[in-house]
Each structure stands twice: as C-alpha cells, then as structure tokens.
SERO-444509 format. One record per residue (C-alpha): residue in three letters; x, y, z. Coordinates in nm, 3 decimals, always signed. Layout:
// residues N
NODE type      c1      c2      c3
NODE  ALA       X       Y       Z
...
END
This chain:
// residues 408
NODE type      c1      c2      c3
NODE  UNK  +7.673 +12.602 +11.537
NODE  UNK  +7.594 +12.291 +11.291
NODE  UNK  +7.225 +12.407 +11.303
NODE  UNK  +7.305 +12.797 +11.260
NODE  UNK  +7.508 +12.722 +10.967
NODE  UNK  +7.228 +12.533 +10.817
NODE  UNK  +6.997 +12.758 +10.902
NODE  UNK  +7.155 +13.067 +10.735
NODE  UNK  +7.253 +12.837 +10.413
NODE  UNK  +6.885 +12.810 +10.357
NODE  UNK  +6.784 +13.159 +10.449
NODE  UNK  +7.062 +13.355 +10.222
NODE  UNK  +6.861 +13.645 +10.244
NODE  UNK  +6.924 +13.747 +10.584
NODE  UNK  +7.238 +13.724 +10.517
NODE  UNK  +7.280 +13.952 +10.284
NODE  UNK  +7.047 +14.168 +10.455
NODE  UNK  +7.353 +14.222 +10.767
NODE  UNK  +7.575 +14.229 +10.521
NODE  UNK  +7.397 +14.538 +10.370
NODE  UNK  +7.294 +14.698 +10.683
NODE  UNK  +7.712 +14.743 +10.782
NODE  UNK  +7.775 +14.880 +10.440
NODE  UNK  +7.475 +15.088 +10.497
NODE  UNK  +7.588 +15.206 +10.824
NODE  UNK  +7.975 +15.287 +10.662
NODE  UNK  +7.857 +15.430 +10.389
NODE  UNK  +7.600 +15.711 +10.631
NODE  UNK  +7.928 +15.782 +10.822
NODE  UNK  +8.054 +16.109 +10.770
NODE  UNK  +8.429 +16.114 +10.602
NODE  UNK  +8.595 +16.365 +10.373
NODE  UNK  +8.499 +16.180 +10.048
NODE  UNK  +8.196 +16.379 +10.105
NODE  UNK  +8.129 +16.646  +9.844
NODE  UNK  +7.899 +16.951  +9.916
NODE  UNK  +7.544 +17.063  +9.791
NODE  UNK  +7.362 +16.822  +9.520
NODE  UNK  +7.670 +16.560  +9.508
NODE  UNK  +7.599 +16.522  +9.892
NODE  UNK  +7.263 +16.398  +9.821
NODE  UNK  +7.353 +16.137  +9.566
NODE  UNK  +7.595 +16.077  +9.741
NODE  UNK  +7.380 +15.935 +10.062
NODE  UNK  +7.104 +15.826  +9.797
NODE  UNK  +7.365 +15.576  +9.602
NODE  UNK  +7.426 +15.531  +9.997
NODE  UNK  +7.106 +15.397 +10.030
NODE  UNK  +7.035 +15.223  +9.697
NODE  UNK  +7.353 +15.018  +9.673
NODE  UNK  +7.224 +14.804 +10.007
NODE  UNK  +6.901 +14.771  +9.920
NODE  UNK  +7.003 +14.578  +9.582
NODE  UNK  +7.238 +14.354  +9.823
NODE  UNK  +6.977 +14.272 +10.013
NODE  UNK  +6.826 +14.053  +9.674
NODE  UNK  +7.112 +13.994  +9.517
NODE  UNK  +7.111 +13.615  +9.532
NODE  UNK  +6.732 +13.672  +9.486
NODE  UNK  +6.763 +13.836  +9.150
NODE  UNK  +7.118 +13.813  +9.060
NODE  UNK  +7.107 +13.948  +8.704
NODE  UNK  +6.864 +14.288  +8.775
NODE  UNK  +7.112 +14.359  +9.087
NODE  UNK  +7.435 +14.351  +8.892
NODE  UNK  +7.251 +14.556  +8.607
NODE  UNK  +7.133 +14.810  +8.840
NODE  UNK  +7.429 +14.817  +9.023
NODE  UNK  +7.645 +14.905  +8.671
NODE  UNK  +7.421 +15.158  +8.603
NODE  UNK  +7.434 +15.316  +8.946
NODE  UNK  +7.814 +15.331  +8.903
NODE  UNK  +7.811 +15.495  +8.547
NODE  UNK  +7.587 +15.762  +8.653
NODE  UNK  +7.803 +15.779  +8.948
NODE  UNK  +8.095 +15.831  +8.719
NODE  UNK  +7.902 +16.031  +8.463
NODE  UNK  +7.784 +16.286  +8.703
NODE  UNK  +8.116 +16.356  +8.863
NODE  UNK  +7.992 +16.178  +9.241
NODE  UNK  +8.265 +16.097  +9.404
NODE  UNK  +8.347 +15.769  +9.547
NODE  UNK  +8.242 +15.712  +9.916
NODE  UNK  +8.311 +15.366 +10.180
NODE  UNK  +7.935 +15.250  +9.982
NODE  UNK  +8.124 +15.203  +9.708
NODE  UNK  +8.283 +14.865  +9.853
NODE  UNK  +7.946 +14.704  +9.713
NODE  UNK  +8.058 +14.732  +9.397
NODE  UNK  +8.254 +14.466  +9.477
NODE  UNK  +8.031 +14.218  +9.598
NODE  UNK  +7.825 +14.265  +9.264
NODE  UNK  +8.139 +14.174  +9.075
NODE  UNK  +8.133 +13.829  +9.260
NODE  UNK  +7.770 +13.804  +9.237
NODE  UNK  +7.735 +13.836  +8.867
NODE  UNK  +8.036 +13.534  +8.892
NODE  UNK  +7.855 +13.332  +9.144
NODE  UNK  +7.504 +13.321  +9.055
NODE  UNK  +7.407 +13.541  +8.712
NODE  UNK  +7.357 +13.383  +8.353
NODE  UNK  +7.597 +13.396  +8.113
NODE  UNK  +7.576 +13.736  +8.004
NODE  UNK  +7.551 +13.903  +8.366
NODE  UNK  +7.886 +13.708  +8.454
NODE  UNK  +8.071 +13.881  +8.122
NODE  UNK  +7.905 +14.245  +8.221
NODE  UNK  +8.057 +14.196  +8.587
NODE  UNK  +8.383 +14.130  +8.450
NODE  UNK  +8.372 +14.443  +8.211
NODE  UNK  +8.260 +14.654  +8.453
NODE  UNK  +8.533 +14.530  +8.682
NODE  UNK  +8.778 +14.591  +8.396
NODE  UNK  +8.649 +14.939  +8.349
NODE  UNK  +8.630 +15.033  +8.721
NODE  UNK  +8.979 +15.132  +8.713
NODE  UNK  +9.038 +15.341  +8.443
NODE  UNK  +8.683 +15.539  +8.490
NODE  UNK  +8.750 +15.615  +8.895
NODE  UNK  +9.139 +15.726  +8.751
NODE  UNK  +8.982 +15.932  +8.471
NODE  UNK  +8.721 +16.060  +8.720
NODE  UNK  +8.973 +16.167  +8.942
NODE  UNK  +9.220 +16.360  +8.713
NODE  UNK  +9.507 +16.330  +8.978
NODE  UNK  +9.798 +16.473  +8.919
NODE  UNK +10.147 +16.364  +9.066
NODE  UNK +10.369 +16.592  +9.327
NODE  UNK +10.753 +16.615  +9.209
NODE  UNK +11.045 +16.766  +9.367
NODE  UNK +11.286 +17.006  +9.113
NODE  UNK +11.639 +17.024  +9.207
NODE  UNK +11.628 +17.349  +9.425
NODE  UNK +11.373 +17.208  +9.640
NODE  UNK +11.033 +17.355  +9.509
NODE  UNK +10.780 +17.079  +9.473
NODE  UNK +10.505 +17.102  +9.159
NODE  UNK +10.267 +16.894  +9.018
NODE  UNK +10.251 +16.773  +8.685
NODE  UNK +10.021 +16.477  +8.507
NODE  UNK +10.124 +16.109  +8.520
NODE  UNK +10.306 +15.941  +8.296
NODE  UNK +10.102 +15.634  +8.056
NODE  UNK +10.287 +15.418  +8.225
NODE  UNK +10.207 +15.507  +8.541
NODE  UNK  +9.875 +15.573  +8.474
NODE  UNK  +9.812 +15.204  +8.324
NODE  UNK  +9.969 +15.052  +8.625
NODE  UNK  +9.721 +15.233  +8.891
NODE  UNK  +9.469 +15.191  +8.668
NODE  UNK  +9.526 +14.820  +8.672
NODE  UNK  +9.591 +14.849  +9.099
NODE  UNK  +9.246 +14.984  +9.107
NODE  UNK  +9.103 +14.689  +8.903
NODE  UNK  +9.253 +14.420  +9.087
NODE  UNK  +9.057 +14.385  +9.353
NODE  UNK  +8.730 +14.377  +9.105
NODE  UNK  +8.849 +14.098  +8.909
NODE  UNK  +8.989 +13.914  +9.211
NODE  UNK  +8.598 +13.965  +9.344
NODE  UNK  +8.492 +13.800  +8.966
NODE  UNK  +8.726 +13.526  +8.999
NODE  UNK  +8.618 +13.416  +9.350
NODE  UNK  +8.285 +13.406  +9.245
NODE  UNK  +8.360 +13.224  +8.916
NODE  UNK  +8.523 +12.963  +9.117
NODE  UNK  +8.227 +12.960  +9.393
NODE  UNK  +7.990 +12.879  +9.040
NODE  UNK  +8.236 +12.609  +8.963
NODE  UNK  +8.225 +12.432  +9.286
NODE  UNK  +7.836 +12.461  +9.310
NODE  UNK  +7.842 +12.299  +9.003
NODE  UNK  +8.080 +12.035  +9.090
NODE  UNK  +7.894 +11.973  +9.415
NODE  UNK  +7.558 +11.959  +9.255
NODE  UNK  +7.692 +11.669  +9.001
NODE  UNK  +7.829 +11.492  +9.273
NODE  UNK  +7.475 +11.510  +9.467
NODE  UNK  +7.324 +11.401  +9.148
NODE  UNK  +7.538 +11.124  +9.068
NODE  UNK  +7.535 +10.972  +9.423
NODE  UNK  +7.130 +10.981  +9.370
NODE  UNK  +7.162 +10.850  +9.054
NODE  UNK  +7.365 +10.572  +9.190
NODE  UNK  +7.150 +10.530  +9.483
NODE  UNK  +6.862 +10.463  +9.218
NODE  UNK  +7.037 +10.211  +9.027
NODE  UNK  +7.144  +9.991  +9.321
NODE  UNK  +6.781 +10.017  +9.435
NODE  UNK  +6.665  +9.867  +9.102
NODE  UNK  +6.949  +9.632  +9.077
NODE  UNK  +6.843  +9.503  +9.427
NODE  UNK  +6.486  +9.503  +9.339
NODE  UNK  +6.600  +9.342  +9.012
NODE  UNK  +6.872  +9.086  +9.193
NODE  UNK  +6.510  +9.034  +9.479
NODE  UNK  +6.295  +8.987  +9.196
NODE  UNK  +6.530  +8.693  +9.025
NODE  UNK  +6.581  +8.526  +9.328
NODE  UNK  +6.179  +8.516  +9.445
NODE  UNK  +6.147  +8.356  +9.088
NODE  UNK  +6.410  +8.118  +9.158
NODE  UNK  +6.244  +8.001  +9.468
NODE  UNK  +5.907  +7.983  +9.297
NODE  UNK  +6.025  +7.769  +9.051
NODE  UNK  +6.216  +7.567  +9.286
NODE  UNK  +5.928  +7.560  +9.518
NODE  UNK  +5.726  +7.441  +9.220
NODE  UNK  +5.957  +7.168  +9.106
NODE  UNK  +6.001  +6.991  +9.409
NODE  UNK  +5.647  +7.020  +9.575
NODE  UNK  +5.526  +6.930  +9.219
NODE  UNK  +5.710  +6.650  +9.205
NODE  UNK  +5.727  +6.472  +9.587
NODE  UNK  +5.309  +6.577  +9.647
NODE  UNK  +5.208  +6.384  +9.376
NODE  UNK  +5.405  +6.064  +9.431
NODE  UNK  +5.261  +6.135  +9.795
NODE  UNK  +4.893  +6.158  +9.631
NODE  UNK  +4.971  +5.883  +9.410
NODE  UNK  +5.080  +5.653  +9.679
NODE  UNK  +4.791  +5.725  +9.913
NODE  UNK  +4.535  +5.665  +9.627
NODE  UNK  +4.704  +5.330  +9.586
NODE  UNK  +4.723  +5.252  +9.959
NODE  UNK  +4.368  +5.337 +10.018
NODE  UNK  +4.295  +5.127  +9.716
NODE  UNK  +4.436  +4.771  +9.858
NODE  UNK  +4.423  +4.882 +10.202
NODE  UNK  +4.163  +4.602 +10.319
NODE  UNK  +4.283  +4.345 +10.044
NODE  UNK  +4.673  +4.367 +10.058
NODE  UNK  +4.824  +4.539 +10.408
NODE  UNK  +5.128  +4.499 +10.332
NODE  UNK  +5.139  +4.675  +9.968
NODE  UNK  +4.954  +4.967 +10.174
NODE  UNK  +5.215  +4.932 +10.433
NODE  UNK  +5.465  +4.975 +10.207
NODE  UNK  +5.256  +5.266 +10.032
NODE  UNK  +5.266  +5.431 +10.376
NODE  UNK  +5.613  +5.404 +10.370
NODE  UNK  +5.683  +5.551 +10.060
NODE  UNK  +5.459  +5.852 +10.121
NODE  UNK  +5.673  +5.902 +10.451
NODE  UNK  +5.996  +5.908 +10.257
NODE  UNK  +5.878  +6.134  +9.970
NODE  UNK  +5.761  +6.317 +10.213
NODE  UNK  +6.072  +6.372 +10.411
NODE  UNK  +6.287  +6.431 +10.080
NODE  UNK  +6.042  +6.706 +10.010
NODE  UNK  +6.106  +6.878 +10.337
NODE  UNK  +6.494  +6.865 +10.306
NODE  UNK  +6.487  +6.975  +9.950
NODE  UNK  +6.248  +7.232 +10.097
NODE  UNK  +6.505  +7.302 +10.394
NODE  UNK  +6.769  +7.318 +10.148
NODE  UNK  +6.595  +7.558  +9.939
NODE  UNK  +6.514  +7.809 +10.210
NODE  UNK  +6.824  +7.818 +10.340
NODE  UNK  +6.946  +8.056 +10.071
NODE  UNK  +6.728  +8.281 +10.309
NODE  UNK  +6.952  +8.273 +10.570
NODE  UNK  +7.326  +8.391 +10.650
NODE  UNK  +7.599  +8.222 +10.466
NODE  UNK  +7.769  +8.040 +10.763
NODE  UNK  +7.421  +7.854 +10.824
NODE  UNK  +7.346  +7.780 +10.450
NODE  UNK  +7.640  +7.508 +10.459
NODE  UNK  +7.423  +7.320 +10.674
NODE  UNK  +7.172  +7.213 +10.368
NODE  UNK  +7.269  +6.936 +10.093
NODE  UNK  +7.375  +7.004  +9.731
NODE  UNK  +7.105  +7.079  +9.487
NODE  UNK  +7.112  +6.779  +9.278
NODE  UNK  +7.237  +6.697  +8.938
NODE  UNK  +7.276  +6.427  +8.686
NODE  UNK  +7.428  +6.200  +8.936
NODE  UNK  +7.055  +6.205  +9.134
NODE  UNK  +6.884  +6.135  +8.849
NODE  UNK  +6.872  +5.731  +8.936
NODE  UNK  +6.743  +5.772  +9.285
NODE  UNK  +6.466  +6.013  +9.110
NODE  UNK  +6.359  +5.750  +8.828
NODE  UNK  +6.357  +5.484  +9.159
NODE  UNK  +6.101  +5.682  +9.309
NODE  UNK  +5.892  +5.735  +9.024
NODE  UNK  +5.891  +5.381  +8.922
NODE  UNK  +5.788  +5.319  +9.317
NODE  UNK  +5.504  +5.568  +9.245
NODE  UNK  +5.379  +5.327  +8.999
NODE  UNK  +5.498  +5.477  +8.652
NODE  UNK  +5.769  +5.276  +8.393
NODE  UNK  +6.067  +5.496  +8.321
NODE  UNK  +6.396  +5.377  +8.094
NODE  UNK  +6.693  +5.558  +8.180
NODE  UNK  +6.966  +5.571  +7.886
NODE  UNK  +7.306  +5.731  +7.900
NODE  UNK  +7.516  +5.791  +7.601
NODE  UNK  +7.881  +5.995  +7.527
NODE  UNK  +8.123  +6.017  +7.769
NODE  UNK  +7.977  +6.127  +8.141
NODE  UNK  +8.160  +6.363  +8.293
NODE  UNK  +8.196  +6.713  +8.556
NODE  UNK  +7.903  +6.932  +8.441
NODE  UNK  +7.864  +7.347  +8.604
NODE  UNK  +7.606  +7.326  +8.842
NODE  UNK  +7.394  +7.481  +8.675
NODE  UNK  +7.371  +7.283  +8.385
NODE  UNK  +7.325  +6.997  +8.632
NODE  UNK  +7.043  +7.161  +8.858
NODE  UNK  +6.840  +7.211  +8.458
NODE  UNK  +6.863  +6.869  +8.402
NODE  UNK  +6.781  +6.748  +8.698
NODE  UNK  +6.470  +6.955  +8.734
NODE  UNK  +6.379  +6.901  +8.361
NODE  UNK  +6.362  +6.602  +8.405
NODE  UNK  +6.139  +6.609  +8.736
NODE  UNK  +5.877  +6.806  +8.552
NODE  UNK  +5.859  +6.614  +8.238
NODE  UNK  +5.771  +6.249  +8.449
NODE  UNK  +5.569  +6.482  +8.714
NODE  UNK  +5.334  +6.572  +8.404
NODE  UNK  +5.338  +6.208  +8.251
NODE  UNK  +5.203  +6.070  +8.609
NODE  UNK  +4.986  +6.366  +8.654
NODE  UNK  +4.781  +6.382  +8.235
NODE  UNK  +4.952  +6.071  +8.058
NODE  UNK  +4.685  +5.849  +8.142
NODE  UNK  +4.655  +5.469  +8.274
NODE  UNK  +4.986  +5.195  +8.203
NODE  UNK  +5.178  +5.507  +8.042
NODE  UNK  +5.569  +5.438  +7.979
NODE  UNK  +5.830  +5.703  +7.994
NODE  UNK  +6.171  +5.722  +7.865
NODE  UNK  +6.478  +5.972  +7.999
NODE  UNK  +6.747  +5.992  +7.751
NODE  UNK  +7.074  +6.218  +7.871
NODE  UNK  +7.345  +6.254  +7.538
NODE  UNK  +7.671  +6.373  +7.692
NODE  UNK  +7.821  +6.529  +7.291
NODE  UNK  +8.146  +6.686  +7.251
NODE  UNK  +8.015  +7.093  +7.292
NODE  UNK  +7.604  +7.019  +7.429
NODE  UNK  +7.402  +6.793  +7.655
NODE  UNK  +7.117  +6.675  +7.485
NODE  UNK  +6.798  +6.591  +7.767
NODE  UNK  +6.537  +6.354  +7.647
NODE  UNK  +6.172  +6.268  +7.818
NODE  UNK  +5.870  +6.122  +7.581
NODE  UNK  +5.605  +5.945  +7.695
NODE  UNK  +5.344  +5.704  +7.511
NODE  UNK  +5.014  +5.853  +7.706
NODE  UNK  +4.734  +6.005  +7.556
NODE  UNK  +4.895  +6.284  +7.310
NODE  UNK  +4.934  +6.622  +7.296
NODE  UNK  +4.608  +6.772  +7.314
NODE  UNK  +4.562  +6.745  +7.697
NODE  UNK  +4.957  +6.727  +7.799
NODE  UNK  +5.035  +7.051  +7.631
NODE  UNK  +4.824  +7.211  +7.854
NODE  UNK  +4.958  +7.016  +8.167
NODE  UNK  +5.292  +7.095  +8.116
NODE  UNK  +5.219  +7.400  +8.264
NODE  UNK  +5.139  +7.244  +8.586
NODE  UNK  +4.863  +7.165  +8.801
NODE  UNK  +4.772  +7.514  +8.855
NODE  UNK  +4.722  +7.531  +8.479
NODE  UNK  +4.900  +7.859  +8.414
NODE  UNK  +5.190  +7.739  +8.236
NODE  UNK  +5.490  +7.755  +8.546
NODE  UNK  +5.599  +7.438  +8.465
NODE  UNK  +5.691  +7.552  +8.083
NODE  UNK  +5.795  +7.876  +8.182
NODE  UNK  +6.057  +7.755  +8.454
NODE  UNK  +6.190  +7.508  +8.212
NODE  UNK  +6.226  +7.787  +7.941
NODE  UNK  +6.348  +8.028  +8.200
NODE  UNK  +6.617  +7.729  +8.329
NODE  UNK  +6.736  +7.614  +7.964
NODE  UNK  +6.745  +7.999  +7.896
NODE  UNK  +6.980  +8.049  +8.179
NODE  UNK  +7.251  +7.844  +8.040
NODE  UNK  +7.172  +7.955  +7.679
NODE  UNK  +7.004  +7.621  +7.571
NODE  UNK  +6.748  +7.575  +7.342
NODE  UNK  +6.348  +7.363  +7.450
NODE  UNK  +6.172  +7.191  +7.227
NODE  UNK  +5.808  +7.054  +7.389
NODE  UNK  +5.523  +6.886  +7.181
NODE  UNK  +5.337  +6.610  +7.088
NODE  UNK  +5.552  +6.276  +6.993
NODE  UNK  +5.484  +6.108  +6.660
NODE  UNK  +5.291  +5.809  +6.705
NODE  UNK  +5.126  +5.934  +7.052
NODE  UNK  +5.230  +6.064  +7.343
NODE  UNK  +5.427  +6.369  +7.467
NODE  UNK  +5.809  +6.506  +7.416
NODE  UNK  +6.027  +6.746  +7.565
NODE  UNK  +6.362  +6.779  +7.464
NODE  UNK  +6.621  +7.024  +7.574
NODE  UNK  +6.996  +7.091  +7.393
NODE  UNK  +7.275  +7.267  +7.653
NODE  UNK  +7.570  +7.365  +7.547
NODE  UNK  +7.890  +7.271  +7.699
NODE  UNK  +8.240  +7.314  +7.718
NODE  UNK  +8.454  +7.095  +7.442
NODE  UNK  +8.560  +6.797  +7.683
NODE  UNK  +8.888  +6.713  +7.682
END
C-alpha cells in the first residue's frame, strides 16, 4: 500500500485521469437536467470538455482553471443548464487554491463567489405559497431569501478554495521543512569536515613536535655513540641508552597522541599531555643530547588551562629542537618562562650562528615552515601573540606572550 501510495504521489496524472473518467461517466448518464435540441449537445460537449481539462489540471493549473471559467460563463450565458458534470467546477476551485499563481488562485475564488448568484439568476425560480383558502401560487423570492440561497449555492465553492488554499499552505510548510533539514544536514557535514579537518591538523602538529623533537636527540645520540664507540664504550653505552629512552618517550607520547583516535573509555589509558611542570625533564634530555640550556622561572608559578600549558610546553620543544638541529657547534640556549599578573611570557634565544640560516629552520626539517606555523597556529589558539627573529648580538629568538587570568 506504502509503494502504491508512492507510486500515485509521483504519477498525479493518473490520478486525475480516474478521477475524470467517473465524472465523465456521471455526467453521460441520462437525468432530467437534460434539456432538448442544441442545449443537449452542449450539454454532453461541456460533458466531455470539463474531464479532459481535469485530466491536466495539476499539469497546467492556470490554463485549466481559465478554461474551466470560461466554459461556465458560456454555460451561463447561453442558458445550458447545469448537469452532474458540473461537480468539476468544483475541483477547479481547489485547483486554482492548490497549485495556480497568484492571480489564478483570486479568479477561482471570484468565480466561486459568482457561482451562486449566476446559477440563481440563471434559474429564475420562483417560490410556491399557500393563500388562506387553500389555493397554492407562485410568486418571486424575497432579497432576503434570494441572498441566502445564493450564498447556500456558493458555499461549497469557497469551501473547495479554502481546502486548496490550505493544501498550498502545507506544501509550503512541508517543502521548508525538507529544505531546512537539508540545509542542516549540509552544515553539520561541513562542521564535521571542519571539526575532522582541525583535529588532523592537531595531530600533524603534534606528530611533528614530538617526532621532531625525540628523532633528533635519537640521531644526535647515535652520531655521538658511533663517534667514541671504539675509544670510550661506556660513553657509547650510555649513548645507547639514551637513544632507547628517547625512544620509548616518543612512542608513549605517540600512544598518547593516537589515542584521541579511539573511544573515550580507552583514551584514559594514555598520560597527560604535558605542561610547564615537564619542562625540567625536557631541558634534562636536551642537555643529555649534548646541547647547554638555562632554565629561569620568574612571578609567581601557579595552575595554568591546559592549553596554555600544552603551548608552552611544545614551544619550547621546537625552539631547542631547531637550536640542536641549525645553531651550529658549542651553541648555548636559554628558556625563560615569566608567570605576570594577566600573561605568560615564553622565552628561548640561542647564541648559534644568526638568523640567516635559523629563520629558515624554524620551519622544520622538512623546510616548509610547520614548525612556525604550529607555533603560530598554538599561540593563536589561546589568543597570544609570537615574536621569532634573529637576536641582537647573534643567534636566534622566539618569544611568545599568553594571556592569562588575573591570579589571585
């Protein structure tokens, strides 16, 4: 039944096509409405005519319900009485409501207003009274009786335009609803591919940051090892060592970071990201990779968002990655965090060999600029400001300003 329904909503025509074949087959039937010589003819031509424009009434709403007003004032005009056809008149009256333009849904309501009064008028019927001895005689109808059968006989028209006013309506209000749900569908399909989109750059740059930053102690340690391997076993013992370690912190910072792949329940599994607090260990393991780093703190240390701690943190990571990686032979860093009243200020400068070659290196070791453009996009995240270039006297800064909350 699901399927028929759907079938016949999509093929309206045949619809109206059995619709039009029983008023066709009504109207042929012989009844006494039936007038005699050339009035018989139109009679069974409006008959005729009448279905044929319900057949493509949907079709061509506005030519139907024109047609089908003319049809009924030359009905009315030359004196053809009405017959059963003449229920179609009806269904035009909803159809000009339902589906015509603007001005085909005012003619069906004039029309329907006029059917009344032009079938009374065409009709000329006079009413049967009773005198008081009995005799019965006819005489015309009063205006106010007139007006109120006149009105009886437009009712059902304008019920007809109604209905199919309202059918417009709901259409209407259907369609909207069809279109907003697909315009809603769109934008949560954007916002997902926008929400995807973020999070794959996320991972990049926290792919970046910590393979970066573990593979080249792990490089730097192996060049070393290999170095004093036959000399000093035990510094390339302890090389070895190192590179294992690095190397496991990598793969549980790696862990950690994938597991924002998986379900919630299993994501508790991984560590914290890191913050301010790691920033000791990380300066331990650089200075084991062979590179001098002070570490100052100033202000008054205290709870920092997450975020703000994950930017330093990773700042931070980058900056000394780049010093070991372009700052050149016995190159000393210095990490300076300011904890202020309303902003954390991040300092890392170097004394290597300038700006010339570290401005492009900040970029990374592929060369096309990640490592600036996660900083940027981190520091931007918490609306802080980056300020990277050479340092006066030699060497390389980068200094980064977050704002905080007023401590209290």
């Amino acid at each position: 039944m699901h399927r028929l329904n759907a079938w016949l909503r999509r093929h309206p025509v045949v619809v109206d096509a059995a619709w039009a074949a029983m008023v066709l087959f009504v109207g042929l039937l012989p009844n006494d409405s039936f007038s005699d010589g050339w009035r018989f003819d139109a009679q069974i031509l409006i008959a005729v005519l009448l279905p044929a424009l319900m057949v493509f009434r949907r079709r061509f709403p506005d030519v139907t319900v024109a047609a089908a007003t003319g049809l009924g004032l030359g009905q009315v005009a030359a004196d053809v009485l009405p017959a059963a056809s003449s229920l179609a008149y009806l269904v035009f009256a909803y159809t000009g409501a339902a589906f015509g333009q603007k001005w085909t849904s005012r003619l069906a309501l004039v029309a329907g207003l006029a059917a009344g009064p032009l079938v009374f008028w065409q009709l000329h019927p006079l009413k049967t009274v009773a005198n008081g001895a009995g005799d019965y005689h006819t005489r015309p109808y009063s205006f106010g009786e007139a007006a109120l059968i006149t009105l009886l006989m437009s009712t059902p028209f304008i019920l007809c335009w109604a209905w199919g006013r309202l059918t417009r309506v709901r259409r209407a209000y259907l369609t909207e609803l069809e279109d907003r749900a697909a315009r809603l569908e769109r934008e949560r399909d954007a916002q997902s591919k926008v929400a995807v989109a973020a999070e794959r750059a996320r991972i990049a740059r926290e792919l970046h940051d910590v393979v970066a930053h573990n593979v080249s102690v792990m490089i730097v340690q192996a060049d070393g090892a290999a170095y004093v391997l036959d000399n000093s076993p035990q510094q390339a013992k302890e090389a070895l060592g190192t590179i294992a370690s690095t190397g496991r912190q990598a793969l549980v910072e790696m862990r950690r970071l994938l597991g924002v792949l998986r379900t919630a329940d299993t994501a508790e599994e991984y560590v914290p990201q890191p913050g301010v607090e790691e920033l000791p260990e990380l300066l331990e393991q650089v200075r084991t990779a062979g590179l001098q780093v002070d570490y100052a703190t100033s202000g008054h240390p205290r709870e920092l968002p997450r975020g703000v701690e994950l930017t330093v943190y990773r700042i931070v990571q980058e900056a000394l990655t780049n010093v070991r990686k372009h700052g050149g032979p016995d190159v000393h860093a210095r990490v300076a965090v300011d904890f202020g009243e309303r902003e954390l200020a991040v300092l890392v400068e170097d004394d290597g060999r300038g700006s010339t070659d570290e401005q492009l290196a900040v970029g990374g070791a592929d060369g096309l600029g990640h490592g600036l453009i996660g900083m940027r996009e981190r520091v931007g995240m918490v609306s802080g400001s980056l300020d990277v270039g050479p340092r006066p006297g030699g060497g390389f800064r980068i200094r980064a300003i977050l704002p905080l909350k007023a401590a209290h």
